[in-house]
PQR file of N, CA, C, O and H, with PARSE charges and radii, in Angstrom:
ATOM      1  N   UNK A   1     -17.091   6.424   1.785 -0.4000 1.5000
ATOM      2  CA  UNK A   1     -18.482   6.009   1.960 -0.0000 2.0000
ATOM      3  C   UNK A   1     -18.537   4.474   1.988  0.5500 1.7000
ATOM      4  O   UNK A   1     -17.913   3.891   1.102 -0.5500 1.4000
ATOM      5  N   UNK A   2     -19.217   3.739   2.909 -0.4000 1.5000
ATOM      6  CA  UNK A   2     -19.453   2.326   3.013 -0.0000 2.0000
ATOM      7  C   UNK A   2     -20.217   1.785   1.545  0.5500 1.7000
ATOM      8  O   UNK A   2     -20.873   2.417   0.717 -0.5500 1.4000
ATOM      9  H   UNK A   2     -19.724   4.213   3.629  0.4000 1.0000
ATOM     10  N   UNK A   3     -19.853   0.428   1.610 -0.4000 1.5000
ATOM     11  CA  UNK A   3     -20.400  -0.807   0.738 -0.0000 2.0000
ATOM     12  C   UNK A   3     -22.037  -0.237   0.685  0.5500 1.7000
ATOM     13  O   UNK A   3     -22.314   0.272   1.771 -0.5500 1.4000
ATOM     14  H   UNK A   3     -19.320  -0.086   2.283  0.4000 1.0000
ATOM     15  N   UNK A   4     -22.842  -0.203   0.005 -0.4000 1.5000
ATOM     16  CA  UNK A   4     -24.553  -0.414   0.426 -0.0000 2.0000
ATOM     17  C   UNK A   4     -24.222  -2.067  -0.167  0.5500 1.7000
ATOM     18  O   UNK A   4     -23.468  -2.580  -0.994 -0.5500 1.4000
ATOM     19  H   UNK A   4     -22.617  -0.616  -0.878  0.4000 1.0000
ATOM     20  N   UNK A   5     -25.500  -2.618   1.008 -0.4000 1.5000
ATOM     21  CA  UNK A   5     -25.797  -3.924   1.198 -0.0000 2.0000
ATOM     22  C   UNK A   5     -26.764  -4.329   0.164  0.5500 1.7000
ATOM     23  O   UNK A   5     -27.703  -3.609  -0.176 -0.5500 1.4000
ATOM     24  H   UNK A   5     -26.113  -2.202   1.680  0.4000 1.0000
ATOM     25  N   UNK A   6     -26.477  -5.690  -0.416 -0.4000 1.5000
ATOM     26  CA  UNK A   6     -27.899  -5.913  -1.286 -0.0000 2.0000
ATOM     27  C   UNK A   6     -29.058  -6.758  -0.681  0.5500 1.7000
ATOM     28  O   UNK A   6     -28.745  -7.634   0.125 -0.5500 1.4000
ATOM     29  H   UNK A   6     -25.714  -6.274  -0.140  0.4000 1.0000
ATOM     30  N   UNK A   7     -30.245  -6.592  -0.966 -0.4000 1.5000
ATOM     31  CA  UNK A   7     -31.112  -7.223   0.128 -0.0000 2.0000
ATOM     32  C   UNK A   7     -31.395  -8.140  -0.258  0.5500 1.7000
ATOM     33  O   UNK A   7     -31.940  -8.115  -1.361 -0.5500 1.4000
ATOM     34  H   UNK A   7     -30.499  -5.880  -1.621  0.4000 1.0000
ATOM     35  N   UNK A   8     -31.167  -9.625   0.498 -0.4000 1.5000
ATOM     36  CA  UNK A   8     -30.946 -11.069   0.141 -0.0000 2.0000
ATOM     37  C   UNK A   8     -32.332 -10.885   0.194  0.5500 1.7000
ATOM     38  O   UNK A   8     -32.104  -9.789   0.705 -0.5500 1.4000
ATOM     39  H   UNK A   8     -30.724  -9.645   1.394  0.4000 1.0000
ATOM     40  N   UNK A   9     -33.242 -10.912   0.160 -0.4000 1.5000
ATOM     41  CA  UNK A   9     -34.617 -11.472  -0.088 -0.0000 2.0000
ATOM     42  C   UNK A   9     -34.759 -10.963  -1.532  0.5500 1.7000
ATOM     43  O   UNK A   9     -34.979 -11.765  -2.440 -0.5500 1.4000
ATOM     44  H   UNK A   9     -33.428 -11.803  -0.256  0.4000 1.0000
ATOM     45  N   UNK A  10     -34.661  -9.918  -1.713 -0.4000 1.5000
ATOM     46  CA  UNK A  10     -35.025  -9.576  -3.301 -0.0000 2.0000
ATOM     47  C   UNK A  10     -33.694 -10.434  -3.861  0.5500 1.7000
ATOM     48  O   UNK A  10     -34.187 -11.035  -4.815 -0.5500 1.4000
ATOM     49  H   UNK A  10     -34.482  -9.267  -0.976  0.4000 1.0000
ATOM     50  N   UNK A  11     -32.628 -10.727  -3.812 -0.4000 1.5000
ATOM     51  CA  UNK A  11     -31.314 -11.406  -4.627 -0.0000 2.0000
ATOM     52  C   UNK A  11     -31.894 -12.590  -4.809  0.5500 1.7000
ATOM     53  O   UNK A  11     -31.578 -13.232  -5.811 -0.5500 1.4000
ATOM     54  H   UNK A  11     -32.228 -10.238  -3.037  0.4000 1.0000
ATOM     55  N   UNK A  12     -32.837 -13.110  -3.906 -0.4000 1.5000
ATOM     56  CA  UNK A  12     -33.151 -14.698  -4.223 -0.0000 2.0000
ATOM     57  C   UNK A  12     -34.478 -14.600  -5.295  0.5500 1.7000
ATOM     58  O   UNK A  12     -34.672 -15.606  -5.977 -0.5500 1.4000
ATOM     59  H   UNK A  12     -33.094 -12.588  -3.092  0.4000 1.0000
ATOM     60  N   UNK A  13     -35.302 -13.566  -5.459 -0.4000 1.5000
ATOM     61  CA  UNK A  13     -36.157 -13.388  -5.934 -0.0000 2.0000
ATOM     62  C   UNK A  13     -36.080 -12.751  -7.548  0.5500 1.7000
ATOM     63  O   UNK A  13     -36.835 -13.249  -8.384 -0.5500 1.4000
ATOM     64  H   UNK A  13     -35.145 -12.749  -4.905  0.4000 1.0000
ATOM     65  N   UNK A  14     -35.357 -11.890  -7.862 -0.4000 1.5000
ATOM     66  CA  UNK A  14     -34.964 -11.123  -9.013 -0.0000 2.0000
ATOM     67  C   UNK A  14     -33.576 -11.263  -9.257  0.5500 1.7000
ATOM     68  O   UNK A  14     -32.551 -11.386  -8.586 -0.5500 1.4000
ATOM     69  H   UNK A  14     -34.744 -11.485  -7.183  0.4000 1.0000
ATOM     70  N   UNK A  15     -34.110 -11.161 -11.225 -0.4000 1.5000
ATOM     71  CA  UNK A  15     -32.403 -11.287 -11.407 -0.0000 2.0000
ATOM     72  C   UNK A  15     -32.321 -10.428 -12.982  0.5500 1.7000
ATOM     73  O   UNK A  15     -33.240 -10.326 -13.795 -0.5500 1.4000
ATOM     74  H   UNK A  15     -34.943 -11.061 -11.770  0.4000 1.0000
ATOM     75  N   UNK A  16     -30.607  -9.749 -13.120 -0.4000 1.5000
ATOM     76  CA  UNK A  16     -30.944  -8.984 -14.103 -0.0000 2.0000
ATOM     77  C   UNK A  16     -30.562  -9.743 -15.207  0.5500 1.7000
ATOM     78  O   UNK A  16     -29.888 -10.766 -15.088 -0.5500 1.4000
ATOM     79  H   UNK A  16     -29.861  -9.832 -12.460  0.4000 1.0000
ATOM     80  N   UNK A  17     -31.187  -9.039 -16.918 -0.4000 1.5000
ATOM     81  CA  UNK A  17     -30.976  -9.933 -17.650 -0.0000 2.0000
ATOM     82  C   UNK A  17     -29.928  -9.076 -18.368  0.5500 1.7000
ATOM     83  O   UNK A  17     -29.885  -7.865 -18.150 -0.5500 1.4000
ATOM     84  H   UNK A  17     -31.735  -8.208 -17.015  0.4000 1.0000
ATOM     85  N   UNK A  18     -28.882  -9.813 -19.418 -0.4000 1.5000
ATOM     86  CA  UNK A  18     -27.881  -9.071 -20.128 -0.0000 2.0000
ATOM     87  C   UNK A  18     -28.415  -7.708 -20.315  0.5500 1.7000
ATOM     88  O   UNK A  18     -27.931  -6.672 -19.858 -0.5500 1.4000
ATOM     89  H   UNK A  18     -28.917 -10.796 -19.595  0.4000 1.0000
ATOM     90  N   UNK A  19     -29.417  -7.828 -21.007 -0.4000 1.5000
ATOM     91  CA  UNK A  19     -29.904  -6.223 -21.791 -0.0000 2.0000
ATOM     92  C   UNK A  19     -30.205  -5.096 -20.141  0.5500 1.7000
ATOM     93  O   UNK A  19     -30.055  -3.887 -19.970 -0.5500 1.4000
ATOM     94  H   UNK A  19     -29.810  -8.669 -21.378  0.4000 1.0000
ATOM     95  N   UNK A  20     -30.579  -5.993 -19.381 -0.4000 1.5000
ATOM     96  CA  UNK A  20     -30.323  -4.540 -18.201 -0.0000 2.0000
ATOM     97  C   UNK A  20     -31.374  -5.182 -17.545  0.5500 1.7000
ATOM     98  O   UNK A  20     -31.064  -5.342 -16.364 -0.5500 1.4000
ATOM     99  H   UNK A  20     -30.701  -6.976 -19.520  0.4000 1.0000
ATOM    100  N   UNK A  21     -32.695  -5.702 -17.849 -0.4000 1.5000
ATOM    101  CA  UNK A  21     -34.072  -5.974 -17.357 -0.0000 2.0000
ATOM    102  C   UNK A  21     -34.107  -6.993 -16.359  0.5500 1.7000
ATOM    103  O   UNK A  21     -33.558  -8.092 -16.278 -0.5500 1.4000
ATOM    104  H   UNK A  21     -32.947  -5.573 -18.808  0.4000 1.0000
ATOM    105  N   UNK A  22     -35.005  -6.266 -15.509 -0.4000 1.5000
ATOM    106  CA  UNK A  22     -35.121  -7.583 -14.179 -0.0000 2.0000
ATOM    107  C   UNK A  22     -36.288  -8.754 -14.606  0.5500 1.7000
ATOM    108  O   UNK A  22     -37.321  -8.614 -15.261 -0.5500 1.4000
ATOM    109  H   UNK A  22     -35.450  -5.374 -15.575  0.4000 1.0000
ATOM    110  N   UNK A  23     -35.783  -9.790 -14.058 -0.4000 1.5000
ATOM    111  CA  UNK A  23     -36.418 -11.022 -14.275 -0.0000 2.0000
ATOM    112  C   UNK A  23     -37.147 -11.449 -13.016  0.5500 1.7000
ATOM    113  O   UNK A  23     -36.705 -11.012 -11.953 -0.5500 1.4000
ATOM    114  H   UNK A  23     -34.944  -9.904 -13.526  0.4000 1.0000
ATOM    115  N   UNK A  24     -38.323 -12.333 -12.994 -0.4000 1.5000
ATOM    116  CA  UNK A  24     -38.793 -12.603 -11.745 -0.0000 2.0000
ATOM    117  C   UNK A  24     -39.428 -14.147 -12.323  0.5500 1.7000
ATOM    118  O   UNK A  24     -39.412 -14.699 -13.423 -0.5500 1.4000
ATOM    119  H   UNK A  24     -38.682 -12.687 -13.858  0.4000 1.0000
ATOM    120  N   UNK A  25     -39.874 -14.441 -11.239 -0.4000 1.5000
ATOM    121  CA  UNK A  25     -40.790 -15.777 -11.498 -0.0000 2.0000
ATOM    122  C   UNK A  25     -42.250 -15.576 -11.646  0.5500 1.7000
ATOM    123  O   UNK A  25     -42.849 -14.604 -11.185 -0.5500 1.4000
ATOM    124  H   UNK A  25     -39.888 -13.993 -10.345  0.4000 1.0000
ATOM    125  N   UNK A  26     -42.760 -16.493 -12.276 -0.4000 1.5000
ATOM    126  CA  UNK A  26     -44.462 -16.155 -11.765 -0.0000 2.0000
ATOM    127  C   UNK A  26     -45.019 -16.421 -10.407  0.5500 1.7000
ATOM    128  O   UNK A  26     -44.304 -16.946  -9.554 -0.5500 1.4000
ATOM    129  H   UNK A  26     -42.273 -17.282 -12.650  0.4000 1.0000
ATOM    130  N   UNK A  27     -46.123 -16.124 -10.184 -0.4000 1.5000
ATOM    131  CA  UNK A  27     -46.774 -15.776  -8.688 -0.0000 2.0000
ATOM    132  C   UNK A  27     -47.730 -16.993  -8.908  0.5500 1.7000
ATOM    133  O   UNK A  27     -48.192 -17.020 -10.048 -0.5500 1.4000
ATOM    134  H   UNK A  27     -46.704 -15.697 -10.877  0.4000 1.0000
ATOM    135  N   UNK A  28     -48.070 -17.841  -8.218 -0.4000 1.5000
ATOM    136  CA  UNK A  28     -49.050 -18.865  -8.077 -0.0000 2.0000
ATOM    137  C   UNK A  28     -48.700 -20.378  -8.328  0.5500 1.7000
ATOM    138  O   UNK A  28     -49.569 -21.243  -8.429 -0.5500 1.4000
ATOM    139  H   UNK A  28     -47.694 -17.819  -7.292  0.4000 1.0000
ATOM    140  N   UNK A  29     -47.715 -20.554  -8.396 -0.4000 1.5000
ATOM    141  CA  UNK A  29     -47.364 -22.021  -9.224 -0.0000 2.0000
ATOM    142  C   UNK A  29     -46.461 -22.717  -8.170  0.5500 1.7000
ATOM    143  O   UNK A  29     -45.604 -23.471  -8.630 -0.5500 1.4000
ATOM    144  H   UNK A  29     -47.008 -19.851  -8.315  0.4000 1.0000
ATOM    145  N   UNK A  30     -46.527 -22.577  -6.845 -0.4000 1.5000
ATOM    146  CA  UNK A  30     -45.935 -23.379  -5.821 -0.0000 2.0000
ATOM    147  C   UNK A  30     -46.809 -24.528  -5.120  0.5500 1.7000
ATOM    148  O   UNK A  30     -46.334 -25.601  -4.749 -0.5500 1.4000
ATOM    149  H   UNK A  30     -47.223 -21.964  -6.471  0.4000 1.0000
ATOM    150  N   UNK A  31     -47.769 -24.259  -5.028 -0.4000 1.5000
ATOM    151  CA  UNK A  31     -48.885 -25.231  -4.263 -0.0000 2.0000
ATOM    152  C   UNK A  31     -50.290 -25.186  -5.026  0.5500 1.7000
ATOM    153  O   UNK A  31     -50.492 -24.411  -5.961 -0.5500 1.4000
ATOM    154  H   UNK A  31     -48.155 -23.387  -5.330  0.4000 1.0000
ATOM    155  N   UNK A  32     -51.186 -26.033  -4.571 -0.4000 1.5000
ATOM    156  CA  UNK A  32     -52.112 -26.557  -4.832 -0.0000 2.0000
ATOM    157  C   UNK A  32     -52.444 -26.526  -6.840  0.5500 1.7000
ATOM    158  O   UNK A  32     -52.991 -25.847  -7.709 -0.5500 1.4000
ATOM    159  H   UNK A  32     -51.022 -26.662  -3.811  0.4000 1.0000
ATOM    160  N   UNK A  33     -52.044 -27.163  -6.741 -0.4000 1.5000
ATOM    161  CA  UNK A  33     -51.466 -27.214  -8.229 -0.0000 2.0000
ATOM    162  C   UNK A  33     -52.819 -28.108  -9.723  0.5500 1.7000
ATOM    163  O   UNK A  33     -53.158 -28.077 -10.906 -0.5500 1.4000
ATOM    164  H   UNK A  33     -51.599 -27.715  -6.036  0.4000 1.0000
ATOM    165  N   UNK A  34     -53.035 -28.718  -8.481 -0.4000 1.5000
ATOM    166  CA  UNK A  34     -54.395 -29.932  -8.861 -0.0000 2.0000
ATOM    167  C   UNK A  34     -55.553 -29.228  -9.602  0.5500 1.7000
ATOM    168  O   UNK A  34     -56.023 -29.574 -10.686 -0.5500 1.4000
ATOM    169  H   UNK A  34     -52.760 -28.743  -7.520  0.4000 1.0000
ATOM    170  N   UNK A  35     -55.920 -28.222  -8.868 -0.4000 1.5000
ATOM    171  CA  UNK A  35     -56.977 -27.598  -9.626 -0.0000 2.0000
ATOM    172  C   UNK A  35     -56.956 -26.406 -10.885  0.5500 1.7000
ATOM    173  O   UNK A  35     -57.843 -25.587 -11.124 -0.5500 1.4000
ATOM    174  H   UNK A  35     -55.538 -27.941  -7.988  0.4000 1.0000
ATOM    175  N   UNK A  36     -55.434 -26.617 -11.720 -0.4000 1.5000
ATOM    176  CA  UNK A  36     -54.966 -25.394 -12.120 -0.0000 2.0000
ATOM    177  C   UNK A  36     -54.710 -26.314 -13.529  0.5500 1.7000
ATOM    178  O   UNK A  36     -54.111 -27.388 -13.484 -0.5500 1.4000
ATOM    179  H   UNK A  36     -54.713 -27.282 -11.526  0.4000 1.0000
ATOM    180  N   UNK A  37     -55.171 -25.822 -14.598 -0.4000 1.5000
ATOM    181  CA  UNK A  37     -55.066 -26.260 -15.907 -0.0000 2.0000
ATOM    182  C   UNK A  37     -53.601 -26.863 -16.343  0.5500 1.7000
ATOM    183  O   UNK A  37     -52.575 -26.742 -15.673 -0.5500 1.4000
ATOM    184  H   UNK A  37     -55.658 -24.950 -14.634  0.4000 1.0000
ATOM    185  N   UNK A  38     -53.685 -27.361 -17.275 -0.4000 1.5000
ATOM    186  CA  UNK A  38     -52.407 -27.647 -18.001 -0.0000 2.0000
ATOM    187  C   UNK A  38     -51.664 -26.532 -18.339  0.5500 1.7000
ATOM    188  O   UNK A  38     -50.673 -26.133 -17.727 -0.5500 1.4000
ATOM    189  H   UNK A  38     -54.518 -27.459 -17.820  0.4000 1.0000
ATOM    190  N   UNK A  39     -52.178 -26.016 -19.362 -0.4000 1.5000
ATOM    191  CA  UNK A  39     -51.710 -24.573 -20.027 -0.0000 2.0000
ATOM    192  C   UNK A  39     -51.101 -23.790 -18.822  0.5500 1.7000
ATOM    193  O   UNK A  39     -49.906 -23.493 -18.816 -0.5500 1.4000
ATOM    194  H   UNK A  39     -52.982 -26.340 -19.859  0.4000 1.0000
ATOM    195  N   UNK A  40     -51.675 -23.567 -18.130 -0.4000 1.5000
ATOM    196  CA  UNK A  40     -51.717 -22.820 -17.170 -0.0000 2.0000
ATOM    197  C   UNK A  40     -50.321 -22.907 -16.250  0.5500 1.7000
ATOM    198  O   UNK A  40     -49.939 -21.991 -15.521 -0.5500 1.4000
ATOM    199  H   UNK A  40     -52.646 -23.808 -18.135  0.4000 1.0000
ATOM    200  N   UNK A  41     -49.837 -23.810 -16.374 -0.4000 1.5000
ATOM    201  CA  UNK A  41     -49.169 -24.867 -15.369 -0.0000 2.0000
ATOM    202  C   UNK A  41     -47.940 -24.504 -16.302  0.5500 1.7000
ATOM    203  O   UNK A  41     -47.167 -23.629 -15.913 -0.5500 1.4000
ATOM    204  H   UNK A  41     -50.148 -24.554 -16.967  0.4000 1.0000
ATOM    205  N   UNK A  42     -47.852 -24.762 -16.796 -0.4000 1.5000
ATOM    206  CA  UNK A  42     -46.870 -24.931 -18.237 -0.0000 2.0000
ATOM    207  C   UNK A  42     -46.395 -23.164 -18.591  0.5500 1.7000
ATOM    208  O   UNK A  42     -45.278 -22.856 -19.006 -0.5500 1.4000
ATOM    209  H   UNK A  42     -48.480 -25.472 -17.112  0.4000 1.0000
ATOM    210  N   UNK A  43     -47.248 -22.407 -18.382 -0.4000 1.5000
ATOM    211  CA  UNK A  43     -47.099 -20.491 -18.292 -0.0000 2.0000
ATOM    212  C   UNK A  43     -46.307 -20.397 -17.059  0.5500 1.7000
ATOM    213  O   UNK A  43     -45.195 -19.879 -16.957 -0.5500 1.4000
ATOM    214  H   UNK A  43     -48.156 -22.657 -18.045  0.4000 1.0000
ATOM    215  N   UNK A  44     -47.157 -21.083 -15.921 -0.4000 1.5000
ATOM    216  CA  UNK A  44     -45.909 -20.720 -14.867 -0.0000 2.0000
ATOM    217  C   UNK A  44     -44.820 -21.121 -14.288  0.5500 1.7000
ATOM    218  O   UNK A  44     -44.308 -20.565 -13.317 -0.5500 1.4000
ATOM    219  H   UNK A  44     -48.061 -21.504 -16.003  0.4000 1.0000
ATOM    220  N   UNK A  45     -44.352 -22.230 -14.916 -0.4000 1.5000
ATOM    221  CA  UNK A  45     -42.643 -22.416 -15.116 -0.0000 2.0000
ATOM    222  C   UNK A  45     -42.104 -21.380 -15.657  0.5500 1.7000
ATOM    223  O   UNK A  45     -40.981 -21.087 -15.246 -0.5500 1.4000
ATOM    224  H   UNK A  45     -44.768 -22.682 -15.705  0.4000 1.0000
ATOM    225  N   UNK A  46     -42.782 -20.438 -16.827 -0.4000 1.5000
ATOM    226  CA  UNK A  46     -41.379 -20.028 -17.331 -0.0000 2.0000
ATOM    227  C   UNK A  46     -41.342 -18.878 -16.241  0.5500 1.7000
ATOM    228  O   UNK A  46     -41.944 -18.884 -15.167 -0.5500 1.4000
ATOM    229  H   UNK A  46     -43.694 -20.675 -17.161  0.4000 1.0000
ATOM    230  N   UNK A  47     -40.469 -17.840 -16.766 -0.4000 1.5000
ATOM    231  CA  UNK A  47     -39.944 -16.407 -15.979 -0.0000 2.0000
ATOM    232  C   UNK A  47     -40.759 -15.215 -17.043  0.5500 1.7000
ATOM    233  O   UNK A  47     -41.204 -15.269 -18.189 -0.5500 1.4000
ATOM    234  H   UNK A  47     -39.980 -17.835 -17.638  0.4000 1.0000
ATOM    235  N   UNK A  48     -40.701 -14.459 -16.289 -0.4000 1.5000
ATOM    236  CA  UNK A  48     -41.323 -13.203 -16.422 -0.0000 2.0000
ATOM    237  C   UNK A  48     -40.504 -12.213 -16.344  0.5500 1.7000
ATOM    238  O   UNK A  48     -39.352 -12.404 -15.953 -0.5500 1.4000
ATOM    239  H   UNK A  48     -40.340 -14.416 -15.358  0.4000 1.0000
ATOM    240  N   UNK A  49     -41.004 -10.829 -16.744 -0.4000 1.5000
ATOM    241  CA  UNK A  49     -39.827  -9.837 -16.910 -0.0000 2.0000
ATOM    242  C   UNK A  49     -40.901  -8.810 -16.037  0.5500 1.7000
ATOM    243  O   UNK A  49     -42.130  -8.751 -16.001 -0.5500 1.4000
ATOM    244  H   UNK A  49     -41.939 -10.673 -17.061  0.4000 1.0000
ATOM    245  N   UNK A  50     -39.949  -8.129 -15.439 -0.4000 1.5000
ATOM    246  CA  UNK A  50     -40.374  -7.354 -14.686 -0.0000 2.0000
ATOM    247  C   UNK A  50     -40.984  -5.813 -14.866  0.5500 1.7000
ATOM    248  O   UNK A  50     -40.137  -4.952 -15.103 -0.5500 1.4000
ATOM    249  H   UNK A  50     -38.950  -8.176 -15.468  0.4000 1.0000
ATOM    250  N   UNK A  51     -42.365  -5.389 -14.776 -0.4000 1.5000
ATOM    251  CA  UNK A  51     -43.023  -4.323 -14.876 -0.0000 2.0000
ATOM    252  C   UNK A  51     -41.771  -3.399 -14.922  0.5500 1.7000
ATOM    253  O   UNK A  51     -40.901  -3.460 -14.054 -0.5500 1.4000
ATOM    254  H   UNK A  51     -43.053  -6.088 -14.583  0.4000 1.0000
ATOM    255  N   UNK A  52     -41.714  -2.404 -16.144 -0.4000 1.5000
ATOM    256  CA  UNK A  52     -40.813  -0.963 -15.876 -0.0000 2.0000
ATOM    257  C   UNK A  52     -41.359   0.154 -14.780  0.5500 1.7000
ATOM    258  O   UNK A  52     -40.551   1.015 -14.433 -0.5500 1.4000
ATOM    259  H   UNK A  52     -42.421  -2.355 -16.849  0.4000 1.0000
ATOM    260  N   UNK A  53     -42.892   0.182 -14.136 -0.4000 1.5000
ATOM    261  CA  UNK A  53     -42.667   0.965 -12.983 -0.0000 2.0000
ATOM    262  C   UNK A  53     -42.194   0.617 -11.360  0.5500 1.7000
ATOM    263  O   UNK A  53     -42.056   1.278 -10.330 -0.5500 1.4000
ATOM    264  H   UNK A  53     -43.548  -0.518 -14.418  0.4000 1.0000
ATOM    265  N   UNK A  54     -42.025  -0.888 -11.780 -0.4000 1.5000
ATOM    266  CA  UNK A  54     -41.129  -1.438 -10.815 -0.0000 2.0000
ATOM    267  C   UNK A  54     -39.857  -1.457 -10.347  0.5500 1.7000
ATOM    268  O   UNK A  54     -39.496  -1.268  -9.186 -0.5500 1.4000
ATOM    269  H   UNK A  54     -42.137  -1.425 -12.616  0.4000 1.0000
ATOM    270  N   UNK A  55     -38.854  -1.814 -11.788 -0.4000 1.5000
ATOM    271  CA  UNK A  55     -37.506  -1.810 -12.083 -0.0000 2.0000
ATOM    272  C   UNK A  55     -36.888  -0.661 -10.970  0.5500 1.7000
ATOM    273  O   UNK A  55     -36.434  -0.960  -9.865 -0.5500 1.4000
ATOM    274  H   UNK A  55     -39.147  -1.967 -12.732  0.4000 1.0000
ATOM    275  N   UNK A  56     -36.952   0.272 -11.347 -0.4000 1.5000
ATOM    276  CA  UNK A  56     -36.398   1.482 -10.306 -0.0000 2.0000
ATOM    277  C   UNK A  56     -36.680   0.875  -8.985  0.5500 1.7000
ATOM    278  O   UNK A  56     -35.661   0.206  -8.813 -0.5500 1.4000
ATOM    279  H   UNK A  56     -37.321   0.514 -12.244  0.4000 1.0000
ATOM    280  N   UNK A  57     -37.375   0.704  -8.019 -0.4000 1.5000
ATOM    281  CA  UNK A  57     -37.722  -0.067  -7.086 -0.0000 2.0000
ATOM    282  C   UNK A  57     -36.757  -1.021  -6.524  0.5500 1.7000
ATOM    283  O   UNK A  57     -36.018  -0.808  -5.563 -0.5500 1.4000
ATOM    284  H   UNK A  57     -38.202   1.247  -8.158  0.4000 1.0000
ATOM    285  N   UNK A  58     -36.851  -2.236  -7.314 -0.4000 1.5000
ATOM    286  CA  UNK A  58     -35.840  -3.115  -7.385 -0.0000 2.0000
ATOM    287  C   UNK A  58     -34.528  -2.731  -7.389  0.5500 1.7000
ATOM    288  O   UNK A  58     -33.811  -3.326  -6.585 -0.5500 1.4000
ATOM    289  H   UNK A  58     -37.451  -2.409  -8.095  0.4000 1.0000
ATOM    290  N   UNK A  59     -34.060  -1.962  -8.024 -0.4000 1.5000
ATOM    291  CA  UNK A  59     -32.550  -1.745  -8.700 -0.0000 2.0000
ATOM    292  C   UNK A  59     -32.222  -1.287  -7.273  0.5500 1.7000
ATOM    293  O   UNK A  59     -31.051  -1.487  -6.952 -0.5500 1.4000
ATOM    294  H   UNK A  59     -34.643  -1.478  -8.677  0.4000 1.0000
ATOM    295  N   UNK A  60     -32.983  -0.732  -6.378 -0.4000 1.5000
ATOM    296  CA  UNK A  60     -32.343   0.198  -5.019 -0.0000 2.0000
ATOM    297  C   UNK A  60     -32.041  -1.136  -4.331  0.5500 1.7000
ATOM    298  O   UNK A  60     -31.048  -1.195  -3.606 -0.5500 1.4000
ATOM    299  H   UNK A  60     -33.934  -0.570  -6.639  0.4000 1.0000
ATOM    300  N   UNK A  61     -32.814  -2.202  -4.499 -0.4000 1.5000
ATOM    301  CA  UNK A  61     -32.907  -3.403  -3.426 -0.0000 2.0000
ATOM    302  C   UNK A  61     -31.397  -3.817  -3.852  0.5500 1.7000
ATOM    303  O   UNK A  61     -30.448  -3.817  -3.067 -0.5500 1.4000
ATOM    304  H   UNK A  61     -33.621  -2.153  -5.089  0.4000 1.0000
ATOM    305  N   UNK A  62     -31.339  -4.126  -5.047 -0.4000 1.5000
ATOM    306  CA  UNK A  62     -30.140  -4.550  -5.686 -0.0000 2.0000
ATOM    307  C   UNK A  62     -28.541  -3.553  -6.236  0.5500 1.7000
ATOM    308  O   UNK A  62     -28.429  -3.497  -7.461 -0.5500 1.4000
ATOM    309  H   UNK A  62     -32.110  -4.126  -5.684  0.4000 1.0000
ATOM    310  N   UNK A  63     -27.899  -3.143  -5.775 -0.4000 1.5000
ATOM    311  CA  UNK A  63     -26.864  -1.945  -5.916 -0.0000 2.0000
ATOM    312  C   UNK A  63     -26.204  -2.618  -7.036  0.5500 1.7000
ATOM    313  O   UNK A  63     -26.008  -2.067  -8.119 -0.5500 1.4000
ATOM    314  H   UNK A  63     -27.990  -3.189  -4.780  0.4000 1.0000
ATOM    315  N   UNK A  64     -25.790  -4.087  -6.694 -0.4000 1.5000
ATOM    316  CA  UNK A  64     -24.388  -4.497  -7.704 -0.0000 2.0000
ATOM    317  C   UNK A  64     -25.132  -5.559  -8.515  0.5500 1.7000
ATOM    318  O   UNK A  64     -24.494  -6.406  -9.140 -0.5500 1.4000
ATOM    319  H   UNK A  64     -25.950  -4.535  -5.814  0.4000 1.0000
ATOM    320  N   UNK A  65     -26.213  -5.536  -8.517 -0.4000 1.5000
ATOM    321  CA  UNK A  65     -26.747  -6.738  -9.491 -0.0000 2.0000
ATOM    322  C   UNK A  65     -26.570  -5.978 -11.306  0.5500 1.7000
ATOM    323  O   UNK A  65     -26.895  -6.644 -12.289 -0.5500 1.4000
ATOM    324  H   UNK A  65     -26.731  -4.848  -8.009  0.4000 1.0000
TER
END
């Protein structure tokens, strides 16, 4: 049976963490940045962990991650 491929768009996007869990970034914190609080600003640097009715989802995108 062939290699399955992993899909470079999700590889650049998600990543797994030791314990097994996918990691993602937050959604909104690339542009227009000016009108968006401090706090706010400062939440979306960090990373996020990824919804469990998602994970399954992902994991197909990703075979060897």
């Amino acid at each position: 049976m062939p290699k399955m491929k992993t899909r470079k768009s999700a590889a650049k996007r998600y990543r797994r963490t030791g314990g097994g869990k996918v990691r993602r970034a937050k959604a909104f914190g690339s542009h227009i940045m000016t009108k968006k609080g401090k706090k706010r600003k400062r939440r979306l640097r960090k990373n996020d962990l990824l919804d469990s009715v998602d994970v399954k989802r992902v994991s197909r995108l990703l075979p060897y991650a």
